[in-house]
PDB file with SEQRES, HELIX, SHEET and CRYST1 records, atoms N, CA, C and O in Angstrom:
SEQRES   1 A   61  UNK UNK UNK UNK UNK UNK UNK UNK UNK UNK UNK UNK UNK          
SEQRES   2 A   61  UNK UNK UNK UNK UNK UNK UNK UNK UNK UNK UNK UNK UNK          
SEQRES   3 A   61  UNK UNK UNK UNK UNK UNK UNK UNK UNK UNK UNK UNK UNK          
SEQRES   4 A   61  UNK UNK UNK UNK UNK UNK UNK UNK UNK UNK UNK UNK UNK          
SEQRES   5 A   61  UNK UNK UNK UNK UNK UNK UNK UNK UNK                          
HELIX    1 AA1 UNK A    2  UNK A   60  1                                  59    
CRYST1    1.000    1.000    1.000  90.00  90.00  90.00 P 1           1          
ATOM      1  N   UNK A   1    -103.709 -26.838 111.935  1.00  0.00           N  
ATOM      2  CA  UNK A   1    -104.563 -25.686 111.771  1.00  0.00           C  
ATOM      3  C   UNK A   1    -104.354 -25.011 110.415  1.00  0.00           C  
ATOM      4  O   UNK A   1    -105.373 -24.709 109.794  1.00  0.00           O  
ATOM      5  N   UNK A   2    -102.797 -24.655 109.712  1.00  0.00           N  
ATOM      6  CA  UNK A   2    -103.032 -24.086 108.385  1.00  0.00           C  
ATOM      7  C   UNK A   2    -103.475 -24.786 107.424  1.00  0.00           C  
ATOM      8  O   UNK A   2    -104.083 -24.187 106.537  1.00  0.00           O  
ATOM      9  N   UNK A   3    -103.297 -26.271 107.319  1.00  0.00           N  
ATOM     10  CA  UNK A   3    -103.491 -27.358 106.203  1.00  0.00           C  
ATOM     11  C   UNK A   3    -105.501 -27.095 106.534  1.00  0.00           C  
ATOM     12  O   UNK A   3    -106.161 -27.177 105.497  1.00  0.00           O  
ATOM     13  N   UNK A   4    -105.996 -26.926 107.320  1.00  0.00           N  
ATOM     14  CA  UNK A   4    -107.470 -26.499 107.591  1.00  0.00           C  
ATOM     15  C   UNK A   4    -107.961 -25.562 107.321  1.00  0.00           C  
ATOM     16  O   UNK A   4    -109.138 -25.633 106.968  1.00  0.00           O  
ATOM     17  N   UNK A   5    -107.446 -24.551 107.351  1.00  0.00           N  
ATOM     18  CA  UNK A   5    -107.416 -22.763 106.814  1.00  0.00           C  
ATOM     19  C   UNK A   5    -107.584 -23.339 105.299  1.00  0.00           C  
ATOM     20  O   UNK A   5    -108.625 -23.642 104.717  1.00  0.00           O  
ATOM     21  N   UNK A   6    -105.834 -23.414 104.703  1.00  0.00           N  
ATOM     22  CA  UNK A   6    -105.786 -23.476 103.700  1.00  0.00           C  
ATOM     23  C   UNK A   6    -106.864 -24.437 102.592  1.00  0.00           C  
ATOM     24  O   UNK A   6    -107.003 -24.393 101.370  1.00  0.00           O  
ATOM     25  N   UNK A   7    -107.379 -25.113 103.442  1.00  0.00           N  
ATOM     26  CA  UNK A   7    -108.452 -26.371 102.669  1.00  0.00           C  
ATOM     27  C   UNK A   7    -109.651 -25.659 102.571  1.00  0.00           C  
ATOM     28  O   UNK A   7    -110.511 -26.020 101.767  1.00  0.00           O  
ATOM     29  N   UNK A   8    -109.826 -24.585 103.376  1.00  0.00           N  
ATOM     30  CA  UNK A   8    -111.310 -24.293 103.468  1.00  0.00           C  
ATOM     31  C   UNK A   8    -111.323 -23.076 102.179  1.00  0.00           C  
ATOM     32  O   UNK A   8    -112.034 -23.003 101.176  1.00  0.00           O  
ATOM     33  N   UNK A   9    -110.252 -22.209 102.666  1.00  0.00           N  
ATOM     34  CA  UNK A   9    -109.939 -21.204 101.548  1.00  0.00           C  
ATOM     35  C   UNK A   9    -110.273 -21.621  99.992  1.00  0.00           C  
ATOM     36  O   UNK A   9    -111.093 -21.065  99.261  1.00  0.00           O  
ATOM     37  N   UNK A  10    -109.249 -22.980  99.601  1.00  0.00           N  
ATOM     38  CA  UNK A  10    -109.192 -23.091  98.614  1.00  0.00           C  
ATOM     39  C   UNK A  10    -110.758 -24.376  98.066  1.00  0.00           C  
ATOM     40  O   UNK A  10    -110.783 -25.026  97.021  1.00  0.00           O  
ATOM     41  N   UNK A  11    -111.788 -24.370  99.104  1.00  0.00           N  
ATOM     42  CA  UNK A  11    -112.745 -24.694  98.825  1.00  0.00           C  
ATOM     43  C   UNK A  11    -113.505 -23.404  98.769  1.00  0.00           C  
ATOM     44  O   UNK A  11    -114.422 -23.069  98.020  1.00  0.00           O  
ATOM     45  N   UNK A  12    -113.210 -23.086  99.248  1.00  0.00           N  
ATOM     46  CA  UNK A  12    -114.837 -21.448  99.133  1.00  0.00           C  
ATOM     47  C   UNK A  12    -114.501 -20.934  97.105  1.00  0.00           C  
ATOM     48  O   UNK A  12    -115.235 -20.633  96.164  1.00  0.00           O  
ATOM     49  N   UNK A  13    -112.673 -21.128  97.350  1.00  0.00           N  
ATOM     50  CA  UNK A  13    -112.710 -20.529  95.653  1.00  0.00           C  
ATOM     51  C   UNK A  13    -113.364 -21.167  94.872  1.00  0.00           C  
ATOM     52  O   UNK A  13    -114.302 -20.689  94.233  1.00  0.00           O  
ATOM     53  N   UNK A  14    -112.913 -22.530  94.788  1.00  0.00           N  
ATOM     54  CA  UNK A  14    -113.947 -23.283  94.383  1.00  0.00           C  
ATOM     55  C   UNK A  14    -115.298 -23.114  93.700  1.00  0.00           C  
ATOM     56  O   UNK A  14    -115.722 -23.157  92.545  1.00  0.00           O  
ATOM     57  N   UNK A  15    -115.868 -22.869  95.119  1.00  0.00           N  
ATOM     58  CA  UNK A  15    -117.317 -22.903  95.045  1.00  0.00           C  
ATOM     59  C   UNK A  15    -117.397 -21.312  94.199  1.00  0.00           C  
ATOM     60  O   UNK A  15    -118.259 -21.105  93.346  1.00  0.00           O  
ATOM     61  N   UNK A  16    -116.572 -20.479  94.513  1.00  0.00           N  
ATOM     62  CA  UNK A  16    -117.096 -19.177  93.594  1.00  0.00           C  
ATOM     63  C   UNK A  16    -116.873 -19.272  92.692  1.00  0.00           C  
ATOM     64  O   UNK A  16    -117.812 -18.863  92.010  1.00  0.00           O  
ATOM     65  N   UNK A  17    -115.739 -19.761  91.864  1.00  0.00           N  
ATOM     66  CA  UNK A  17    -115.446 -20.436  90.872  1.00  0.00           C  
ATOM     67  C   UNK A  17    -116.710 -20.742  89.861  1.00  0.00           C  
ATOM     68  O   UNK A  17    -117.135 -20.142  88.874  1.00  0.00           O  
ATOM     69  N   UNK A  18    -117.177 -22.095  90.628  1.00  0.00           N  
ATOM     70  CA  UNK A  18    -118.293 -22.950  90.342  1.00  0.00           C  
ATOM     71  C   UNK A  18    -119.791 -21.816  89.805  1.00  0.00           C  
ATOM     72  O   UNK A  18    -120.354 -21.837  88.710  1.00  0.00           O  
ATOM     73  N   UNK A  19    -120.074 -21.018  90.871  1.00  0.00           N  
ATOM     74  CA  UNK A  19    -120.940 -20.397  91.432  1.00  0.00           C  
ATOM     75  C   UNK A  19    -121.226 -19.213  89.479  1.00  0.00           C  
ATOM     76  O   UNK A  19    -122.149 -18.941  88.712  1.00  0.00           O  
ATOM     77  N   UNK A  20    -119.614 -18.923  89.625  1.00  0.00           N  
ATOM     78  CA  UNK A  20    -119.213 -17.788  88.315  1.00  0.00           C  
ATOM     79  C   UNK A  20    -119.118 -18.304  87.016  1.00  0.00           C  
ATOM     80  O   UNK A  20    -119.237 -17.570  86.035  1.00  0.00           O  
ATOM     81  N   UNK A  21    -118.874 -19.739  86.916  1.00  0.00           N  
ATOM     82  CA  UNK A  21    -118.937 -20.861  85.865  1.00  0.00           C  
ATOM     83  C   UNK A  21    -120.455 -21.155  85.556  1.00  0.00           C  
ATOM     84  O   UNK A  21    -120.745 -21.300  84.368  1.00  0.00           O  
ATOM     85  N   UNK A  22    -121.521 -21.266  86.565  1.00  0.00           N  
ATOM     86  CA  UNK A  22    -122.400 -21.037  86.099  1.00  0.00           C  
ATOM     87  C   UNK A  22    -123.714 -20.074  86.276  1.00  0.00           C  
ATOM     88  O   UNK A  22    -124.846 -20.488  86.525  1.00  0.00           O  
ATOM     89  N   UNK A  23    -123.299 -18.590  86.081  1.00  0.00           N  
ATOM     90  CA  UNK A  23    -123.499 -17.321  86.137  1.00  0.00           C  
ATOM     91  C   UNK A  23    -123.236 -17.231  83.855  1.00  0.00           C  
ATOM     92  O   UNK A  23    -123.975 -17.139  82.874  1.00  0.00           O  
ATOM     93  N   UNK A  24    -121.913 -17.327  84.105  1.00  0.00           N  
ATOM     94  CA  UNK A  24    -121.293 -17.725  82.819  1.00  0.00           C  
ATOM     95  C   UNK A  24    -122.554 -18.732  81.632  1.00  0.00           C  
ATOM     96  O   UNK A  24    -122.906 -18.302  80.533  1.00  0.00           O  
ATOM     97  N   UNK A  25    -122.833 -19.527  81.990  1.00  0.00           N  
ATOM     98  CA  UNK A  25    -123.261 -20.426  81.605  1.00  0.00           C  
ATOM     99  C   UNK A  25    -124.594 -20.230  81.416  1.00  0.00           C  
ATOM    100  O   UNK A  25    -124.945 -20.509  80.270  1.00  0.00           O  
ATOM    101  N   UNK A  26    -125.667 -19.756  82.310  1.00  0.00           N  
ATOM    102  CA  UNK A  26    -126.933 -19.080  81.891  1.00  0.00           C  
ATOM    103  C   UNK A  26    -126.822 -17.719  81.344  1.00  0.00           C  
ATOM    104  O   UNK A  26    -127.736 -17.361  80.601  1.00  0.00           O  
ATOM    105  N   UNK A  27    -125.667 -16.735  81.631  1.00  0.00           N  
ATOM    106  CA  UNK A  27    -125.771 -15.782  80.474  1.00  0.00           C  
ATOM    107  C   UNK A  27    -125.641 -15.985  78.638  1.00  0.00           C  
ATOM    108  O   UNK A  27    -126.104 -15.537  77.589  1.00  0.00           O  
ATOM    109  N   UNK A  28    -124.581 -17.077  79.215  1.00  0.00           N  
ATOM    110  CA  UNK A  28    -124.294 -17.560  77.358  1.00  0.00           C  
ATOM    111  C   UNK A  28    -125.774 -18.154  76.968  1.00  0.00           C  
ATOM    112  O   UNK A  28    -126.234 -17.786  75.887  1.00  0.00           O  
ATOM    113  N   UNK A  29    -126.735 -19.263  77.973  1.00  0.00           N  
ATOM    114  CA  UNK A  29    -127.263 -19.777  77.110  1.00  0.00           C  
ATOM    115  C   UNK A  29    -128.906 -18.420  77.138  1.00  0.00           C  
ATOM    116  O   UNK A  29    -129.937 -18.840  76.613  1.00  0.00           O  
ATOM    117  N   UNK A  30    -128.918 -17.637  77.469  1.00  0.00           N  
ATOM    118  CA  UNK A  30    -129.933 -15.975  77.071  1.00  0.00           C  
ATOM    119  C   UNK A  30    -129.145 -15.421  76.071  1.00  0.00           C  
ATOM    120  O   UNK A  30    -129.976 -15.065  75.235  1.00  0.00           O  
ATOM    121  N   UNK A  31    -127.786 -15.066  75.554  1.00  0.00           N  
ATOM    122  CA  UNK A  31    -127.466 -14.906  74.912  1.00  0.00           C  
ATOM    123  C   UNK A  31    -127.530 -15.692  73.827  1.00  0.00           C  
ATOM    124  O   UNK A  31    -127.023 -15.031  72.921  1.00  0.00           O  
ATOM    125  N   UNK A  32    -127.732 -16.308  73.583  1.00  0.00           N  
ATOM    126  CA  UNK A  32    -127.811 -17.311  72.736  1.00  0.00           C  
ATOM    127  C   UNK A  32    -129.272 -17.496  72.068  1.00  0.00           C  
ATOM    128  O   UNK A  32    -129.468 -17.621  70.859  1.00  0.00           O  
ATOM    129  N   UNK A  33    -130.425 -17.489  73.248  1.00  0.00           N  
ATOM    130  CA  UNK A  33    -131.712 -17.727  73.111  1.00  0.00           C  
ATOM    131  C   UNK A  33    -132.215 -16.544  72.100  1.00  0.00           C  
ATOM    132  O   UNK A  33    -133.011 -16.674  71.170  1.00  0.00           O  
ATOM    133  N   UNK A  34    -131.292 -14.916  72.682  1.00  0.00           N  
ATOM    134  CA  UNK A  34    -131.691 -13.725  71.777  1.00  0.00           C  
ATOM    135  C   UNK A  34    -131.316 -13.357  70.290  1.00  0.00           C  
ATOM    136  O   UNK A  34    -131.910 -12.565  69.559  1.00  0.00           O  
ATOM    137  N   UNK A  35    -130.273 -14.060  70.027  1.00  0.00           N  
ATOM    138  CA  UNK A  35    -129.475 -14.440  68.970  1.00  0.00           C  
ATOM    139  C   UNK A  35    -130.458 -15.207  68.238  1.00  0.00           C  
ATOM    140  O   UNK A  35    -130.967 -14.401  67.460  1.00  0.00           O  
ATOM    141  N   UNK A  36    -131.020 -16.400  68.070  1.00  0.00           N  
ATOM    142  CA  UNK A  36    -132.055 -17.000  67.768  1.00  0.00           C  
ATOM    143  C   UNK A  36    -132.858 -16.467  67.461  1.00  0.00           C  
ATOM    144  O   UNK A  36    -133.439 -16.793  66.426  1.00  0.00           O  
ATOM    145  N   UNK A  37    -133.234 -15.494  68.146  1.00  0.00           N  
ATOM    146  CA  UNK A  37    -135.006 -15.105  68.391  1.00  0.00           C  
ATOM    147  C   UNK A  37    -134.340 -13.626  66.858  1.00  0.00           C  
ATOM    148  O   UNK A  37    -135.165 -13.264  66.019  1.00  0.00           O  
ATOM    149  N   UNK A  38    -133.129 -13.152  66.835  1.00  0.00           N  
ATOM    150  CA  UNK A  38    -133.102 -12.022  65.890  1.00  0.00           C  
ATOM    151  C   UNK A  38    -133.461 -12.744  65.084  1.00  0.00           C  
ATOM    152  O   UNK A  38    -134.512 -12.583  64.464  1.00  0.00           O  
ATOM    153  N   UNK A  39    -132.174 -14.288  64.812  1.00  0.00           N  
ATOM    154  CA  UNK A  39    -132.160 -14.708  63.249  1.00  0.00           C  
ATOM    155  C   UNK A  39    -133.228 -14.895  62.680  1.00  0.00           C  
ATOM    156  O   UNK A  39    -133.599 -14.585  61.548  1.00  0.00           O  
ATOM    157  N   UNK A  40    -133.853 -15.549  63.707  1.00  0.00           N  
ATOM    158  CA  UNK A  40    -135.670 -16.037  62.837  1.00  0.00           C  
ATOM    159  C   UNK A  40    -136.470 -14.389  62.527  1.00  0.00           C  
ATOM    160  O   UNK A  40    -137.127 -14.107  61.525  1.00  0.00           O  
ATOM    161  N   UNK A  41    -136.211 -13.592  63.558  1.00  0.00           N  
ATOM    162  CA  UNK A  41    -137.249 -12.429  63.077  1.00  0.00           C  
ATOM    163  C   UNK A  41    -136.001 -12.129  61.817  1.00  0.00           C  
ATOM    164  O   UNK A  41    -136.757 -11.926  60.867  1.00  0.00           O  
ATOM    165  N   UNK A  42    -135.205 -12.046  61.494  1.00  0.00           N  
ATOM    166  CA  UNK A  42    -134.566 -11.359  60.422  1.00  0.00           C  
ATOM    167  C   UNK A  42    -135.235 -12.409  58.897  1.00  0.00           C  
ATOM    168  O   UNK A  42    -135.648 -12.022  57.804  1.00  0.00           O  
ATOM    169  N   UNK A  43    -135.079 -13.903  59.510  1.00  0.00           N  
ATOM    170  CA  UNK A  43    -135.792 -14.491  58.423  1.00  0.00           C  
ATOM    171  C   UNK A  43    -136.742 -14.370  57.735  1.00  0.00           C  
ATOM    172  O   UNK A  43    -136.998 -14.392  56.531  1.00  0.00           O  
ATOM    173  N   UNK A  44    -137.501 -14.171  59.109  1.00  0.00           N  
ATOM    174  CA  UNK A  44    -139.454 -14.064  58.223  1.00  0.00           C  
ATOM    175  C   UNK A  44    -139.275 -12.521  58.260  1.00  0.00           C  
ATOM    176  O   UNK A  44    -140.254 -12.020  57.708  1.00  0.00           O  
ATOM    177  N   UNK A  45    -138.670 -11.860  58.563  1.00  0.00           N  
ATOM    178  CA  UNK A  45    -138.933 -10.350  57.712  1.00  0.00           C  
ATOM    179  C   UNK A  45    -138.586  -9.678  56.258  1.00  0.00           C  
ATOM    180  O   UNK A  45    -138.932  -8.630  55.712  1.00  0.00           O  
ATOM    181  N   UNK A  46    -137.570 -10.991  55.814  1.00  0.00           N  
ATOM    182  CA  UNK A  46    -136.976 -11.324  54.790  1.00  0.00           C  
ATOM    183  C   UNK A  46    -138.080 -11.877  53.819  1.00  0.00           C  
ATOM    184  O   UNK A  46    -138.443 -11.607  52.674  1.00  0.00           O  
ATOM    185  N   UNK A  47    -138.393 -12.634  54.641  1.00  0.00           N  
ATOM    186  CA  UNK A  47    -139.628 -13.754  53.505  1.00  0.00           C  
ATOM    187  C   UNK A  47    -140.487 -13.135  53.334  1.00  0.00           C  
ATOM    188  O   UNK A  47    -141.015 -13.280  52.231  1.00  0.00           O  
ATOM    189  N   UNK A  48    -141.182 -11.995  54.408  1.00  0.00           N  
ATOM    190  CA  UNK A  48    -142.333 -11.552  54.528  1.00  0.00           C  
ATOM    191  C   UNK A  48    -142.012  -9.931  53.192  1.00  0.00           C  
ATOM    192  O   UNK A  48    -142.873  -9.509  52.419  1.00  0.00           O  
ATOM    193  N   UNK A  49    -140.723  -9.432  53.314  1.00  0.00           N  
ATOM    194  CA  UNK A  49    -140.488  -8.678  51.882  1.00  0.00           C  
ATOM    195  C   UNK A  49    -140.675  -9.204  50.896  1.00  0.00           C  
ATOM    196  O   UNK A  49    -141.575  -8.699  50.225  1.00  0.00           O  
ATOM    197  N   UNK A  50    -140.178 -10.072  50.475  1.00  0.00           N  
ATOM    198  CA  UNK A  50    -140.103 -11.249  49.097  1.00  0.00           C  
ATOM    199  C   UNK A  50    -141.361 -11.441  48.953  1.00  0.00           C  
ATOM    200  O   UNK A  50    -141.820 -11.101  47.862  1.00  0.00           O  
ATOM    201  N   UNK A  51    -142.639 -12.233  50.317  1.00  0.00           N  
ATOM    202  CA  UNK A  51    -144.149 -11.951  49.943  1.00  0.00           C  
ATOM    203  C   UNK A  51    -144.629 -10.674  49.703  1.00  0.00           C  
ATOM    204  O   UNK A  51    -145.512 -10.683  48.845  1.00  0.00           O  
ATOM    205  N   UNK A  52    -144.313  -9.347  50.241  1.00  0.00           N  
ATOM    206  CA  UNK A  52    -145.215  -8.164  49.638  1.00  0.00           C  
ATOM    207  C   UNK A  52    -144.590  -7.686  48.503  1.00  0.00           C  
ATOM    208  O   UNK A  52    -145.316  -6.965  47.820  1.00  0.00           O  
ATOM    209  N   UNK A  53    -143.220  -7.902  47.996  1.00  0.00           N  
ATOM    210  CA  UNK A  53    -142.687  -7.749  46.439  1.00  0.00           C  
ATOM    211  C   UNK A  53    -143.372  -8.007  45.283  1.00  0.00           C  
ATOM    212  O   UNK A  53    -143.640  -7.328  44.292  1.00  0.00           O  
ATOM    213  N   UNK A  54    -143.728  -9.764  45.810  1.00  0.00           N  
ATOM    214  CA  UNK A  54    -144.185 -10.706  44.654  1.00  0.00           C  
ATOM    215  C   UNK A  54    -145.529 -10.184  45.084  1.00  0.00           C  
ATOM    216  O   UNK A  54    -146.318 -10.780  44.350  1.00  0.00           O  
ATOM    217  N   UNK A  55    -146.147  -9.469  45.802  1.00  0.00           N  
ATOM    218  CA  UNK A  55    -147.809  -8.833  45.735  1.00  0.00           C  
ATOM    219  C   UNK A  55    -147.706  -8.070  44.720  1.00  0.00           C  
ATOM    220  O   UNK A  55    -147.995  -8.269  43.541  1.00  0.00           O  
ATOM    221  N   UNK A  56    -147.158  -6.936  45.390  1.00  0.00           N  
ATOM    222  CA  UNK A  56    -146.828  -5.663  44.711  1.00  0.00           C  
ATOM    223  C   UNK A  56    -146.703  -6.102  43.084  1.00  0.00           C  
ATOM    224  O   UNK A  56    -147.734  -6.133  42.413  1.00  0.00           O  
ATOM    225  N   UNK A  57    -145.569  -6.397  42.553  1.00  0.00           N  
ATOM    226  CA  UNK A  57    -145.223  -6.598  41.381  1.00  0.00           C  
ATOM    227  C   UNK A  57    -146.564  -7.541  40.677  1.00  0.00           C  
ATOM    228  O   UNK A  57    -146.561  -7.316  39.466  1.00  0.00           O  
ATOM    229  N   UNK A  58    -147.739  -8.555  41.070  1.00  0.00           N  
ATOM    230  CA  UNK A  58    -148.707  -8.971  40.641  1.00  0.00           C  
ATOM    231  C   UNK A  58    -149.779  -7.667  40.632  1.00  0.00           C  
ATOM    232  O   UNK A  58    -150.663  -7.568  39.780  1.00  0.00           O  
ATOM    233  N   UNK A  59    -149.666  -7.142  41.206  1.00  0.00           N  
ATOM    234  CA  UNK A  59    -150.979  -5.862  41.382  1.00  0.00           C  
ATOM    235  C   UNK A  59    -150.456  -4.978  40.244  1.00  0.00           C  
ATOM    236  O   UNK A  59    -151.274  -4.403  39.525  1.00  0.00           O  
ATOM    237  N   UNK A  60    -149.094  -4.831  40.033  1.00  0.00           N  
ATOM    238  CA  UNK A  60    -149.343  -3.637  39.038  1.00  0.00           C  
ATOM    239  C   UNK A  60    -149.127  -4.648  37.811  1.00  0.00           C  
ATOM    240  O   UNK A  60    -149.364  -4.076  36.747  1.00  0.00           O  
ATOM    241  N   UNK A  61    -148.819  -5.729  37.685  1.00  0.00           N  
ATOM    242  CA  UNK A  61    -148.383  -6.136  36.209  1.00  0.00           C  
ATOM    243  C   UNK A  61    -149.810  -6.454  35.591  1.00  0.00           C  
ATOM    244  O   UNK A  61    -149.908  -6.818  34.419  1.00  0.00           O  
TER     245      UNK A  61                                                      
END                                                                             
């Protein structure tokens, strides 16, 4: 009876374990997805300055 207890116990951890491993695992990969989604908006907001600069500076020269 304890070797049965003890087997079931240390299967349920397991599974929460498992369960929290991948909890873990779809937060990292949204974290990750939003991280992405800044760099590119930081990119083209970058590029998109550099295009209204090089406007700007053609309009008045």
């Amino acid at each position: 009876m304890r070797w049965g207890r003890k087997v079931k116990q240390q299967r349920e951890r397991l599974e929460e374990v498992e369960a929290a491993l991948a909890e873990e695992k779809e937060r990292e990969r949204r974290v990750d997805a939003v991280a992405s989604r800044i760099e590119t908006s930081r990119h083209r907001n970058h590029f998109g300055e550099a295009i209204e600069t090089a406007m700007g500076k053609r309009r008045h020269a």
